[in-house]
N, C-alpha and C positions, 0 to 999 in steps of 0.2 A: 441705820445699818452700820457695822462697826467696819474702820477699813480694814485693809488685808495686811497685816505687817510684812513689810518689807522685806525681803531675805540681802545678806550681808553684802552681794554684788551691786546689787540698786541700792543701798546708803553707802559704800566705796565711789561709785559712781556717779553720785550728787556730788562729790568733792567740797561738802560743805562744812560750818563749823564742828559737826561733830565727827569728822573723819577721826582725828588725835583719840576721840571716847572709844571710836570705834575698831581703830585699829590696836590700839593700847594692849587691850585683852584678848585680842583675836585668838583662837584654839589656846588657848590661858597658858601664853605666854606674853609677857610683859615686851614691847620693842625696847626698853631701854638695856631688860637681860640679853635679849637677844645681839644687841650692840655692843654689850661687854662680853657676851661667849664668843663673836665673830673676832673682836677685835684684840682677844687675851688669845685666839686660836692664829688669827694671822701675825700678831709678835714672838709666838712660839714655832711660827714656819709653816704652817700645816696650811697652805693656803687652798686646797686644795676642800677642804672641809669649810676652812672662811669661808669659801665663793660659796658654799649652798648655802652658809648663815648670813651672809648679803645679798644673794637671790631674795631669799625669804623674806626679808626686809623689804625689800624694794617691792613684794608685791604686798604687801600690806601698807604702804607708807609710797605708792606711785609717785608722787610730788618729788617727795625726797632726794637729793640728789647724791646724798655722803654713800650710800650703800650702795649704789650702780656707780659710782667711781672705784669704790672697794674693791666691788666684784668685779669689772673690769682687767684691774690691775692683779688680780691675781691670775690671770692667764699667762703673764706674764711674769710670775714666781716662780722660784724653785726648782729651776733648771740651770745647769752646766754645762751642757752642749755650747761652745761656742757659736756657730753656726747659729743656733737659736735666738741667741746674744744680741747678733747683730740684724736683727729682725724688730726689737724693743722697739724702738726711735720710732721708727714711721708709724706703726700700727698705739702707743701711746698716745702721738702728738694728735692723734686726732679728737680720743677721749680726753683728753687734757683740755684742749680749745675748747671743745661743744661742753666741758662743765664748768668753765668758766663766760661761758657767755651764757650760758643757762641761767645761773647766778645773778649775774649783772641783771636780765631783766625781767627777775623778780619783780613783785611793787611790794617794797618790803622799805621800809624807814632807813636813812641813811645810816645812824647807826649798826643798826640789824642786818645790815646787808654786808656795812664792813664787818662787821663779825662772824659772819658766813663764809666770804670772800678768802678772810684772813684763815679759817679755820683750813678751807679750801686748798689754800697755797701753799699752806703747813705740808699736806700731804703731798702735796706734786711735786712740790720742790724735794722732799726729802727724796720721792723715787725718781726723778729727773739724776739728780745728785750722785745717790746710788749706782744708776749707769753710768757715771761719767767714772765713778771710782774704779768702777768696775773693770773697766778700760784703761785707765792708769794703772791698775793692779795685774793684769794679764794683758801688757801690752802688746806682748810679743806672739801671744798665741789669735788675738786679735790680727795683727799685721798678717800671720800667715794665712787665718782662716777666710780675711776679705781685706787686703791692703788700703780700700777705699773707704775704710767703717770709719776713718777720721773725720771723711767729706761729712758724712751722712750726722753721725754723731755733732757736729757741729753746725748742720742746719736745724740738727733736731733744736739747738737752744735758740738760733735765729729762727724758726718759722714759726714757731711761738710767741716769742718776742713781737714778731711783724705783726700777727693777729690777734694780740690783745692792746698795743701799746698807746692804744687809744681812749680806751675804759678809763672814768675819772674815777679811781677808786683809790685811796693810799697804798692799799696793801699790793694791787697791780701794780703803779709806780715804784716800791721797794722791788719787789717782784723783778721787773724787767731789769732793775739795776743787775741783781743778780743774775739772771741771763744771759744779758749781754759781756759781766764780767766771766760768766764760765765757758762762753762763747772765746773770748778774747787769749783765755787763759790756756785753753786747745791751741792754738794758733803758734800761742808763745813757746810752750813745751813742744809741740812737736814740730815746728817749721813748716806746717800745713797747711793752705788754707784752701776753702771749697770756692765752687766757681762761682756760685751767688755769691760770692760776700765781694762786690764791682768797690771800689777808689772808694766810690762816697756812700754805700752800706758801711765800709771800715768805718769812714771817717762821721758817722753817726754812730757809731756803736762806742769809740772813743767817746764822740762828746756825751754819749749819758753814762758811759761807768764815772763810777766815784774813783778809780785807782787808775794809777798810771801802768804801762807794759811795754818793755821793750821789744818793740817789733818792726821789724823794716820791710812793710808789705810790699812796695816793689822786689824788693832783692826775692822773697818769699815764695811772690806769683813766679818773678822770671826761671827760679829753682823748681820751681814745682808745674811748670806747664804741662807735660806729660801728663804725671800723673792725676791734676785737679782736673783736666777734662772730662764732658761728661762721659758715662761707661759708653754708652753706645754710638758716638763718636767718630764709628768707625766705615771702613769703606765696603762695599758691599761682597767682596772678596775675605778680608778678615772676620765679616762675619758667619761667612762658609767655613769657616778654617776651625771657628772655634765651634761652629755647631758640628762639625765632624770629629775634630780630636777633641774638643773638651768631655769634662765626666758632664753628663744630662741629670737634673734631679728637676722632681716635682716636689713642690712645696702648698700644702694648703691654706688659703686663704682664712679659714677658719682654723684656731689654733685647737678647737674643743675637737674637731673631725680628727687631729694627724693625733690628740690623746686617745681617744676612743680606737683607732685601728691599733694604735700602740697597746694600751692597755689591751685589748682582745687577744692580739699576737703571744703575748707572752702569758695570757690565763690562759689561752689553751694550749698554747704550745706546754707550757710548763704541766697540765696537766693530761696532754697525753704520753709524754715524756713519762710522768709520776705512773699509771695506770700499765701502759705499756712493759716497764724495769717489773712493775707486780706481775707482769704475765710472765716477762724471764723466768723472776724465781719461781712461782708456780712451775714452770716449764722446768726448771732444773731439779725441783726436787719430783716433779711427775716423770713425765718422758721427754726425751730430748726433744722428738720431732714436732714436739709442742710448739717451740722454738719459732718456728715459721712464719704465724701470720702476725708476730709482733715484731718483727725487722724493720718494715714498713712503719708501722705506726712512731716506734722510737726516732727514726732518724726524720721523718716529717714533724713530729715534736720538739724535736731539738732543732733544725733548721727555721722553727718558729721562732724558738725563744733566742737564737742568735740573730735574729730579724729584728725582732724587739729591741735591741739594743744599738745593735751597728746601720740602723735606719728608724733612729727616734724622732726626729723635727721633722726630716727630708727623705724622701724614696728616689732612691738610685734606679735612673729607669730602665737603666742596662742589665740590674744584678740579675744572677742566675736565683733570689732568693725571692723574687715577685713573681705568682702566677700570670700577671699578666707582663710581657717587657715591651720597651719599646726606644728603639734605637734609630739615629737619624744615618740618610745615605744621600748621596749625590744622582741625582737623576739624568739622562740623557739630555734632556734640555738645560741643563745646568744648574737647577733649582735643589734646595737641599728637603726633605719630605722625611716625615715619621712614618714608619711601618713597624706594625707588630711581631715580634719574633717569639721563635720557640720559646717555651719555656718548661726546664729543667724538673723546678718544683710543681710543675702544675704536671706532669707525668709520675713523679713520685705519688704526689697525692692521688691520683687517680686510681695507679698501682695500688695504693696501700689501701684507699678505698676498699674496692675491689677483693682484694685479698684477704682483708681480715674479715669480711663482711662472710665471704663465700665460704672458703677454705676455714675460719676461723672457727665458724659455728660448726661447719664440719664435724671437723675435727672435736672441738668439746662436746656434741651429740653422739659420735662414736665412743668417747672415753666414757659416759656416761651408762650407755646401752650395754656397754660391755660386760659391765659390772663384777667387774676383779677386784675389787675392794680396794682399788684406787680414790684414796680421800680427797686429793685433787682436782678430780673431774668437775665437781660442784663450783669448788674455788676458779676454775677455768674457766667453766661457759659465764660467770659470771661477769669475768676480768674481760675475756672476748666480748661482750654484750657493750658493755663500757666504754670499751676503747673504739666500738664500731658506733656508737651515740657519739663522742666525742672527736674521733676522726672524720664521720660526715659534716657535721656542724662547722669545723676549724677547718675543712677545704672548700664550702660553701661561702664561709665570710673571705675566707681568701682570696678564692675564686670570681667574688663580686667587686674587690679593691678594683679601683678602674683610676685613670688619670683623664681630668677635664678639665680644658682653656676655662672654662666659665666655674668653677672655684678651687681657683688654685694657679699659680705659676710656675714657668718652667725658667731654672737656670744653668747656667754652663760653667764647671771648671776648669780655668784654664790658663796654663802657665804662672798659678799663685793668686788669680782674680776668678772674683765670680762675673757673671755678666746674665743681664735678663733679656731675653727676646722673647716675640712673638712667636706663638707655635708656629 
């Protein structure tokens, strides 16, 4: 009896020698085209496209580690929000580590692995590097958006350094040299230095750079004690103080969640904005009192798409422009507590719901039945139908944005620092 050939998940999942046969051709594309579309798309900036052509990679080619490094890192592209900026380091350093110790314990031939390793460190370091320029080049916008991005930016090179510095690989050893020199070189330029780096972290990070630097880390700590302590540091009084007057934002744990609300916000906002303006001029060249049930729609439209924008990484948990807000108060027993407050937009919407839904059809079924030879009426119930599909839909997604301790963080503005607490 003849066996049953296999379908392409059960030979992916042997992870045998013929995965390279089998992946090669998968839906007839070749992985090596595919590694030169991703990798010609993310030197051209479009990282955004990259990350589905290193998705795609990586499920054809599981093992692999070059494409889910890729895609990774492009989460981390192509934004200018500073705020976002200073976000890189921590959420990086962790894909950095886990793909080089991935690496390391291959069973791959010592050559073959430094070859890997090296190919590896090519890419980390280039985007390690990148943020450090990044911050040399906007330093000042840096200082104001998180005065403490210094500390943080400067562990990012030491906690790296600490968790690989023991890998016998050449290219690791070059590697940490560099780290530790870019690590050194923060410190030097800005008179900085973070609370981890004690007497003798300095005094190891000297003796593996190759260059010398002038620094005089006592004089450095004793100038800088304030502010190298940790954020939260503080007495249980100050940290009333700032959850009451500072600004409150949530920030997503997952960066693809705060694109996805983002993106949403502003396709619909943008297009019931676009649909809505069609009903004006319908309305202007029909009858005026046409006018009506797209007032509602227009300015819920447009408070989307200025949503989309002036709350792109982080949601203000105060704004009057989140259906749902949430603002902190002091309570009788002295404790400070989140409670839900009115909200502004979520009555708009509801309104404009409401309105264009009822009155909107109304009204286009009167102009219709009337039949004065009004060529508009057509054009109108049309435009009302639309903007009543697309105004339910964009307060429904609105509607459901919600803020949770369990994926995502709250922080607080205040007095020129951010600060993280505990809900």
């Amino acid at each position: 009896m003849e066996n049953k050939p296999q379908n392409v998940f059960e030979k992916l999942d042997k992870q045998g020698e013929q995965i390279e046969d089998i992946s090669q051709r998968l839906e007839g594309i070749s992985i090596n085209d595919l590694y030169a579309l991703a990798k010609r798309t993310w030197d051209y900036g479009d990282f955004q496209t990259a990350q589905k052509y290193y998705n795609h990679i990586s499920l054809l080619k599981p093992l692999d580690w070059e494409a889910p490094l890729y895609a990774s890192l492009c989460n981390f592209k192509g934004y200018h929000d500073m705020f976002f900026w200073t976000k890189v380091p921590e959420q990086t350093e962790k894909i950095i580590i886990s793909t080089i110790r991935y690496i390391n314990s291959l069973e791959l031939d010592s050559d073959k692995k430094e070859s890997e390793m090296s190919k590896c460190i090519e890419i980390i370091e280039d985007n390690m590097l990148k943020t450090k320029d990044h911050y040399i080049k906007y330093k000042k916008e840096y200082d104001d958006t998180d005065s403490d991005y210094i500390y943080v930016l400067e562990e990012y090179f030491l906690n790296v350094y600490n968790e690989i510095k023991n890998v016998e690989l050449k290219a690791i050893k070059v590697f940490n040299i560099s780290l530790v020199e870019n690590c050194l070189s923060l410190i030097e330029s800005t008179k900085k230095i973070s609370s981890k780096i004690s007497k003798d972290v300095y005094e190891e990070l000297i003796g593996a750079s190759s260059k010398s630097f002038s620094i005089d880390f006592d004089k450095i700590v004793e100038e800088n004690k304030a502010a190298a302590k940790p954020k939260n540091d503080l007495s249980l009084e100050e940290i009333k103080e700032i959850k009451l007057k500072g600004k409150m934002y949530f920030e997503y744990n997952d960066k693809v969640i705060s694109k996805r609300i983002n993106k949403s916000n502003l396709i619909f906002g943008t297009l019931i904005a676009m649909v809505s303006t069609a009903g004006v001029v319908v309305s202007i060249l029909g009858k005026w009192y046409w006018l009506f049930p797209f007032i509602f729609p227009l300015i819920f439209g447009v408070l989307l798409v200025v949503k989309a924008f002036v709350q792109k990484d982080k949601i203000k948990c105060s704004s009057l422009l989140n259906a749902h807000r949430e603002k902190n108060r002091l309570t009788s027993d002295g404790n400070v507590v989140s409670e839900k407050r009115f909200s502004i937009m979520g009555i708009f919407a509801f309104l404009m719901n409401q309105l264009t839904i009822w009155v909107g059809i109304m009204i286009a079924i009167f102009a219709l039945s009337a039949n004065d030879g009004n060529v508009y009426a057509l054009p109108l119930l049309i435009v009302v139908i639309a903007d009543c599909i697309l105004s339910y839909v964009g307060y429904i997604k609105t509607s459901n944005e919600y803020h949770s301790r369990l994926n995502g963080k709250y922080s607080y503005y205040y007095n020129g620092k951010y600060y993280k607490f505990d809900r």
